[in-house]
C-alpha positions in Angstrom: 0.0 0.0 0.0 1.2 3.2 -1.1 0.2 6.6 1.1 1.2 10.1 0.0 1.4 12.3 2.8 0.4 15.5 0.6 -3.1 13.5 -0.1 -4.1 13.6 3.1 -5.5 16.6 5.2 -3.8 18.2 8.7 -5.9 17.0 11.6 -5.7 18.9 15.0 -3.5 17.5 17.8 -4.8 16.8 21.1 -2.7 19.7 22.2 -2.9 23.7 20.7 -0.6 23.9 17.2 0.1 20.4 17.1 -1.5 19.0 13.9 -1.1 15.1 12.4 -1.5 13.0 9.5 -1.6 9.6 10.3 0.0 7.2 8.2 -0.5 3.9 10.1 -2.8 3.1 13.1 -2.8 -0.8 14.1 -3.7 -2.2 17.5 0.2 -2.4 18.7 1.4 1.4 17.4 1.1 3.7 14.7 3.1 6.2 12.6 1.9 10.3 11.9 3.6 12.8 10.5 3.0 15.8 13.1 3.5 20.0 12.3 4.4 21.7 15.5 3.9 25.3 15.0 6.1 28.0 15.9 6.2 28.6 19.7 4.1 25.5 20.5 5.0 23.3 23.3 3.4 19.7 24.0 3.9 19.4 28.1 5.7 17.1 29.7 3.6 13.4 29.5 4.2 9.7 29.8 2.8 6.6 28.2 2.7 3.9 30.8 2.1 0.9 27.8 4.3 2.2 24.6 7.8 3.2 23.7 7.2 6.3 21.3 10.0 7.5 19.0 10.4 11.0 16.6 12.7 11.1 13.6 12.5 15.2 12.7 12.4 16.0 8.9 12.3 19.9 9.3 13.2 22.4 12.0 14.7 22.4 15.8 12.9 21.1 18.1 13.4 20.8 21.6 13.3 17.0 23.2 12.8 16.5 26.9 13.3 13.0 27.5 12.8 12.3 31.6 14.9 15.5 32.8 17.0 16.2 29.9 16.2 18.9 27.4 17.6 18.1 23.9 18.2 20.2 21.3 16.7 18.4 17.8 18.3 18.9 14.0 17.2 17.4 11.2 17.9 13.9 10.3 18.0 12.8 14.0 16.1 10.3 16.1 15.2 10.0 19.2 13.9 7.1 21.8 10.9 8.0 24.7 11.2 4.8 26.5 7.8 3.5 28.0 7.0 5.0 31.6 9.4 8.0 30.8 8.1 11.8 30.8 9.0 13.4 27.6 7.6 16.8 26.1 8.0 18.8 22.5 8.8 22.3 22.1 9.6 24.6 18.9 10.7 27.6 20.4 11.6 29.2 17.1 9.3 32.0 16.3 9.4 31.8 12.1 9.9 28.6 11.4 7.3 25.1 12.1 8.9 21.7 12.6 7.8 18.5 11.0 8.4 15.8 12.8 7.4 11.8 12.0 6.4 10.2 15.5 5.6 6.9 16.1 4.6 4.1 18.8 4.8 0.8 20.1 2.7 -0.6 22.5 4.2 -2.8 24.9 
């Protein structure tokens, strides 16, 4: 199955200038592209039941994985381990990030 991304319209996140395309939803994870607009900031969460991961395409966002803040570039990836708080933040004020997040449920 083939799904192009610029087919498909931006949903809104759960949280204020987060937006989504989802690319795969099954019972045990899923995969969404996600826009985080400029100066938006998902708060600090955990997932009890599912390792969650981000691979960022475009922009700088900021990764706070337990009580590290991390400082995103494109082309990286990062790990939110199950039971672990972890938050998103763009702090830049021109420019959105688009990110491809993703879980496992475990």
């Amino acid at each position: 199955m083939k799904i192009n991304p610029t087919d498909l319209e931006w949903e809104y996140g759960k949280v204020k200038n987060f937006y989504g395309k989802t690319l795969l939803d099954k019972n045990n994870g899923g995969i969404k592209l996600v826009k985080v607009s400029e100066k938006a900031i998902y708060p600090i969460h955990q997932h009890p039941n599912k390792t969650e991961f981000i691979y960022i395409l475009e922009g700088n966002p900021i990764i706070t994985i337990g009580e590290e803040k991390i400082p995103g570039e494109k082309g990286e990836f990062f790990i939110l381990p199950n039971s672990v708080i972890h938050a998103i933040e763009n702090k830049n004020e021109s420019n959105e990030c688009l990110l491809l997040v993703g879980s496992i449920k475990e």
